[in-house]
Backbone as XML, in Angstrom:
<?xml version="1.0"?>
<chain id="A" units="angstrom">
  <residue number="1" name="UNK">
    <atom name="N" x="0.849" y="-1.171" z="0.000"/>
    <atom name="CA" x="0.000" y="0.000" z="0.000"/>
    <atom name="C" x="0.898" y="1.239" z="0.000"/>
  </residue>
  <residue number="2" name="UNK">
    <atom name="N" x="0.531" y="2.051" z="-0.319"/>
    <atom name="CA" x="0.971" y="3.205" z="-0.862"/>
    <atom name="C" x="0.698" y="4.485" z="-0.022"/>
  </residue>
  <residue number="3" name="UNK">
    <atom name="N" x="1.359" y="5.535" z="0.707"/>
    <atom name="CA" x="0.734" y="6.172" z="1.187"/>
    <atom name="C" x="0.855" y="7.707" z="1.102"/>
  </residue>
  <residue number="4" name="UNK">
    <atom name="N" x="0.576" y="8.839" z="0.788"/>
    <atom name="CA" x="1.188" y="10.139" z="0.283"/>
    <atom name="C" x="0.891" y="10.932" z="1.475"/>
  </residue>
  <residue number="5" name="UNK">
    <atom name="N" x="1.903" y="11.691" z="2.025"/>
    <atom name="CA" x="1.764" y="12.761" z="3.034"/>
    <atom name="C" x="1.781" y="14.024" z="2.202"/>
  </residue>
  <residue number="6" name="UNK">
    <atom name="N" x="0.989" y="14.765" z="3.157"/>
    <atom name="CA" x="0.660" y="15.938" z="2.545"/>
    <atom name="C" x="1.241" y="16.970" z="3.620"/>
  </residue>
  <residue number="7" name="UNK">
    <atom name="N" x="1.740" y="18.117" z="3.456"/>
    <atom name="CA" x="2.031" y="19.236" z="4.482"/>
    <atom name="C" x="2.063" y="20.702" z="3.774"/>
  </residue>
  <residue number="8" name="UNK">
    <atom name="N" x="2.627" y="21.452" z="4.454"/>
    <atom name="CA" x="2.336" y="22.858" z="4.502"/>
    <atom name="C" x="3.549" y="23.417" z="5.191"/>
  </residue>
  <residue number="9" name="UNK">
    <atom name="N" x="4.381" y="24.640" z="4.415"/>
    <atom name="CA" x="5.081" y="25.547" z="5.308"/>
    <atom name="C" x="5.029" y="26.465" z="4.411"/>
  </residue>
  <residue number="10" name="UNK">
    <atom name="N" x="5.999" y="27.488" z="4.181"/>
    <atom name="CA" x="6.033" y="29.226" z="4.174"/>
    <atom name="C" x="6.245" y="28.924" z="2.791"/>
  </residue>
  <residue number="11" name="UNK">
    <atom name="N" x="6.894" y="28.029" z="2.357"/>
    <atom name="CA" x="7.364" y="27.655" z="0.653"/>
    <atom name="C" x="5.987" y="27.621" z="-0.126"/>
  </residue>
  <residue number="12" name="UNK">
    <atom name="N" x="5.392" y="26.368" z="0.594"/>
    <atom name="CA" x="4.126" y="26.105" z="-0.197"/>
    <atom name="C" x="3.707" y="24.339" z="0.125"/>
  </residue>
  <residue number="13" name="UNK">
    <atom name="N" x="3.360" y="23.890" z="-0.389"/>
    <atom name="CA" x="2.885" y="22.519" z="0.023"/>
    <atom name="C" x="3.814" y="20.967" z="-0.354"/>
  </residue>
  <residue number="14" name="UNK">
    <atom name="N" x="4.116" y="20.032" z="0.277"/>
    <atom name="CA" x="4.728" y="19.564" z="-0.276"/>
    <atom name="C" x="3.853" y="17.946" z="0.020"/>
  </residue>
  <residue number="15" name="UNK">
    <atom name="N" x="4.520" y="16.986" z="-1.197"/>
    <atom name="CA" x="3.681" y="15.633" z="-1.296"/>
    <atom name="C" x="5.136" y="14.885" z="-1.586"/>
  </residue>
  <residue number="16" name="UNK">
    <atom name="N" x="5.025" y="13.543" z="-0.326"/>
    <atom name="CA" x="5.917" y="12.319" z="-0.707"/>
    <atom name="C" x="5.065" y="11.235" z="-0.286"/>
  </residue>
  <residue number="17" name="UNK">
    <atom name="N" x="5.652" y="10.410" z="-1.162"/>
    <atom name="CA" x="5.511" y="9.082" z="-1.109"/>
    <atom name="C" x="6.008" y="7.947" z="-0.025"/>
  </residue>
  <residue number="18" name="UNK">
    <atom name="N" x="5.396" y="7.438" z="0.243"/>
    <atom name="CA" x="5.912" y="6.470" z="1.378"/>
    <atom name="C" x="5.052" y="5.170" z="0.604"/>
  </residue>
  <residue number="19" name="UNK">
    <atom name="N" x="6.324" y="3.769" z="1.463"/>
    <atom name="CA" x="4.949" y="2.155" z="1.249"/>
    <atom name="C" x="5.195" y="1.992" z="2.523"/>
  </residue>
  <residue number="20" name="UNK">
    <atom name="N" x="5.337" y="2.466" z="3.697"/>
    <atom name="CA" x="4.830" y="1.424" z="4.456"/>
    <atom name="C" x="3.864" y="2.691" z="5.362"/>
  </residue>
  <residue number="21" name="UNK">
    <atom name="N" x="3.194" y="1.716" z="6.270"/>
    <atom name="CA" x="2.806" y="2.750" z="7.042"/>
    <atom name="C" x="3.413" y="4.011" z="8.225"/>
  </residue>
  <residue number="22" name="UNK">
    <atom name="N" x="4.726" y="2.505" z="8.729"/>
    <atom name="CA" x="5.400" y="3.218" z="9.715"/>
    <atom name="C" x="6.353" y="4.352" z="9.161"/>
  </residue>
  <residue number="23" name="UNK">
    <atom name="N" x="6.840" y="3.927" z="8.037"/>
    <atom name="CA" x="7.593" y="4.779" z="7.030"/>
    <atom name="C" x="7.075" y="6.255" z="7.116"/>
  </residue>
  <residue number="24" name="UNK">
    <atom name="N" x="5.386" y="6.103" z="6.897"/>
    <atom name="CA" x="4.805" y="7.109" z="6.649"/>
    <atom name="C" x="4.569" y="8.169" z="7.535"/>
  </residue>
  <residue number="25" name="UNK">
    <atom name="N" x="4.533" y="7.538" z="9.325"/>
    <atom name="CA" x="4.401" y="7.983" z="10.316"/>
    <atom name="C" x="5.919" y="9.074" z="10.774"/>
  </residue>
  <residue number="26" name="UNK">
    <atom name="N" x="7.355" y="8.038" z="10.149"/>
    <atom name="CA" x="8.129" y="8.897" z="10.315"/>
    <atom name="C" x="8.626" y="9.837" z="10.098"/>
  </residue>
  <residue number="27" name="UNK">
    <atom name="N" x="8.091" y="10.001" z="8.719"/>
    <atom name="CA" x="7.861" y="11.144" z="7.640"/>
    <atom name="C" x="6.844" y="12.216" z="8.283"/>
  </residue>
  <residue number="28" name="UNK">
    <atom name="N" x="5.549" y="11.799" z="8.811"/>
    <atom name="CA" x="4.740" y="13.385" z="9.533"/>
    <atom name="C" x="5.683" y="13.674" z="10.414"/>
  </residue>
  <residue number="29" name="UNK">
    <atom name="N" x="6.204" y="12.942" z="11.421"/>
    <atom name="CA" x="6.947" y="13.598" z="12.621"/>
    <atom name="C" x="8.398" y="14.110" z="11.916"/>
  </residue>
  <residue number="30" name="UNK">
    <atom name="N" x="8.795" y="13.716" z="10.979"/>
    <atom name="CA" x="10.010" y="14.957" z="10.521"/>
    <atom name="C" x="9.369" y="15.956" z="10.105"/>
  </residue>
  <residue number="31" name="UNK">
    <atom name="N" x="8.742" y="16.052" z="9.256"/>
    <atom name="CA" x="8.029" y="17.483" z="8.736"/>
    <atom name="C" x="7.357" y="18.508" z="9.577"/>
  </residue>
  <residue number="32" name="UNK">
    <atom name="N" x="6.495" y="17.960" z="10.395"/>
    <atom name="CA" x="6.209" y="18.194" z="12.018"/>
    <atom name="C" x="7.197" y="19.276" z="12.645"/>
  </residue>
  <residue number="33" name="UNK">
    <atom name="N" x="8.810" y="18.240" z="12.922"/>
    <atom name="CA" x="9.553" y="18.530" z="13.529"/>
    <atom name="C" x="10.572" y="20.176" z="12.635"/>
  </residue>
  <residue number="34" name="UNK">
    <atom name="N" x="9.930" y="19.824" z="11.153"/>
    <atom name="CA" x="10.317" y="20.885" z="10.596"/>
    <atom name="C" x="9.500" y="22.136" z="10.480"/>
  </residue>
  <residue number="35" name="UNK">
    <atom name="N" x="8.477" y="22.090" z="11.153"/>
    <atom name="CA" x="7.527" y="23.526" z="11.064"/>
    <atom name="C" x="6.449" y="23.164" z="9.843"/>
  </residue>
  <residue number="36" name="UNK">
    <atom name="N" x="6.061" y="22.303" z="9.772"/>
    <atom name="CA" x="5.482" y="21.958" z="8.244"/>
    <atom name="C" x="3.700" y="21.873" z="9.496"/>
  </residue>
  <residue number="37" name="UNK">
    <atom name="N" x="2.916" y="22.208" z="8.585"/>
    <atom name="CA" x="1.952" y="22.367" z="9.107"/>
    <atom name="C" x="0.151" y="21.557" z="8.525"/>
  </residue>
  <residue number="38" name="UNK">
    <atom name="N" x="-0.820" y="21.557" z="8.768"/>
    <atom name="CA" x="-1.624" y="20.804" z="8.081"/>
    <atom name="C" x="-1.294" y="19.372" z="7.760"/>
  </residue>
  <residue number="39" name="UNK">
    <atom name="N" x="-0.286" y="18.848" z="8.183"/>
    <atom name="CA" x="0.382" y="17.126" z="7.857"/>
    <atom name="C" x="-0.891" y="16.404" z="8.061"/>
  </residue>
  <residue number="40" name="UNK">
    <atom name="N" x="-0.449" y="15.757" z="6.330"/>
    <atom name="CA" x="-1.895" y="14.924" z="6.268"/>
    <atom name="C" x="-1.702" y="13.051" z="5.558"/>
  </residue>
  <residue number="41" name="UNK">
    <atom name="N" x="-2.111" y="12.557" z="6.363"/>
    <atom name="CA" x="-1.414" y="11.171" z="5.198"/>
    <atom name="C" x="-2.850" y="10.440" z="4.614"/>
  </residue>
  <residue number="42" name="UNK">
    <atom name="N" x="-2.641" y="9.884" z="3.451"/>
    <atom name="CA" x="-3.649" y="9.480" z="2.338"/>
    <atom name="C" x="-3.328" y="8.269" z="1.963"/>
  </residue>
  <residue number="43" name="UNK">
    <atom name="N" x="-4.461" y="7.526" z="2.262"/>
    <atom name="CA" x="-4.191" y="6.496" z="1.822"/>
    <atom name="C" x="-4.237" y="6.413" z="0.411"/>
  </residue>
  <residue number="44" name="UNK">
    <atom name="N" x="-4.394" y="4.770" z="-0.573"/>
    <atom name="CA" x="-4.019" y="4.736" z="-1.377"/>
    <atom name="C" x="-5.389" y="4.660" z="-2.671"/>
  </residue>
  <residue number="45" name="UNK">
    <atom name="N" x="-6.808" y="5.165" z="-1.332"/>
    <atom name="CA" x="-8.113" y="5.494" z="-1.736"/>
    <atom name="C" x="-8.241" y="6.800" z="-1.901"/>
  </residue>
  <residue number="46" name="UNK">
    <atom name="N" x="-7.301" y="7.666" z="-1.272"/>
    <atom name="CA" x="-7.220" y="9.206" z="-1.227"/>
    <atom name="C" x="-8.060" y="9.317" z="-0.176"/>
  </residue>
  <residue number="47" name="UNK">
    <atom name="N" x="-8.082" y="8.858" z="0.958"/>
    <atom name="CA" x="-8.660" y="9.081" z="2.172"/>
    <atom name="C" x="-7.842" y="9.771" z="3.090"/>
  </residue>
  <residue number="48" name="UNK">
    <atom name="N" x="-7.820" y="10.984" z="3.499"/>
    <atom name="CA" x="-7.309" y="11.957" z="4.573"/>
    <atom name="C" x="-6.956" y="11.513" z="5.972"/>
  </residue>
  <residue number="49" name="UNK">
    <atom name="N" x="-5.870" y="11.676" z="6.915"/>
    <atom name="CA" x="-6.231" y="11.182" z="8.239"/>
    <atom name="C" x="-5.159" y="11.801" z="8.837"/>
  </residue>
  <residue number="50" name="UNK">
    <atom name="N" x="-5.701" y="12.750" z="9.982"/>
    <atom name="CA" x="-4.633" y="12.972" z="10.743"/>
    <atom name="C" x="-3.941" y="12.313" z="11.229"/>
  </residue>
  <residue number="51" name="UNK">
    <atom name="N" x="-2.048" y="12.956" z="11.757"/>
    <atom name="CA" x="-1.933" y="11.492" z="12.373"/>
    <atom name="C" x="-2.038" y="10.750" z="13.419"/>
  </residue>
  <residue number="52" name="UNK">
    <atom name="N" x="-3.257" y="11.398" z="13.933"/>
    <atom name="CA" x="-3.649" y="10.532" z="15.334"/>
    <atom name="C" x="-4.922" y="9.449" z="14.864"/>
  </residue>
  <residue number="53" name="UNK">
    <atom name="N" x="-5.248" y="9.819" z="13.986"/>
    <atom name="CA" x="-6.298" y="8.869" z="13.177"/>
    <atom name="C" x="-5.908" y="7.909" z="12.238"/>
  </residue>
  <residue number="54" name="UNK">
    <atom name="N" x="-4.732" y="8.279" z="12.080"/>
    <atom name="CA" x="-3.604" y="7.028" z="10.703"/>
    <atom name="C" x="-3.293" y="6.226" z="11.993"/>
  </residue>
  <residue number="55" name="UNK">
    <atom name="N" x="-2.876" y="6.470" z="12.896"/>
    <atom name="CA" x="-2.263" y="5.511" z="13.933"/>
    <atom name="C" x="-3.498" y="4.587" z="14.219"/>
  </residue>
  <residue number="56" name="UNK">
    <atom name="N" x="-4.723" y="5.191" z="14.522"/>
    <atom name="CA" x="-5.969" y="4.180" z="15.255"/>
    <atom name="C" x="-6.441" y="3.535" z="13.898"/>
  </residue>
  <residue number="57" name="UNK">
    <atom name="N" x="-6.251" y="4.155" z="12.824"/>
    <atom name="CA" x="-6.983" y="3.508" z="11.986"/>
    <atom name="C" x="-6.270" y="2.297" z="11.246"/>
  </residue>
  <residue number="58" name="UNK">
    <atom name="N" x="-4.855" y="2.518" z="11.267"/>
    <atom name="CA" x="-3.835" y="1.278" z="11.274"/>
    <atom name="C" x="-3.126" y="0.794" z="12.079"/>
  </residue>
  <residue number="59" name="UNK">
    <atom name="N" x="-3.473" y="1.058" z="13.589"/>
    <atom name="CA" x="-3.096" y="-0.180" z="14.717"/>
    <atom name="C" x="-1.855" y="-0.142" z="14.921"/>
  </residue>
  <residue number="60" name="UNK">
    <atom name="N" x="-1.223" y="1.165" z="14.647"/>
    <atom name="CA" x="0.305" y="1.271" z="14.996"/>
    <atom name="C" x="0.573" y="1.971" z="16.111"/>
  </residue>
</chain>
């Protein structure tokens, strides 16, 4: 599965790719950790989830 994070800072918006989930989790908390704002991860339905809702909703 496939998963695209979405974020936000002063530049403008940025989108990467991740496959795993945890992959994906480590990726919000760097961007996070970089001032990046709105962090959003999508699944591979284009379903939205914060990441306190990516975690419950995939059991990580």
């Amino acid at each position: 599965m496939t998963f695209i994070i979405i974020g936000l800072n002063m530049r403008g918006p940025i989108l990467i790719d991740c496959d795993t989930a945890i992959g994906a989790l480590e990726k919000v908390a760097e961007l996070i950790r970089n001032g990046y704002t709105n962090v959003l991860i999508a699944d591979d339905e284009g379903v939205q989830y914060a990441p306190c809702e990516f975690v419950r909703r995939f059991d990580l």
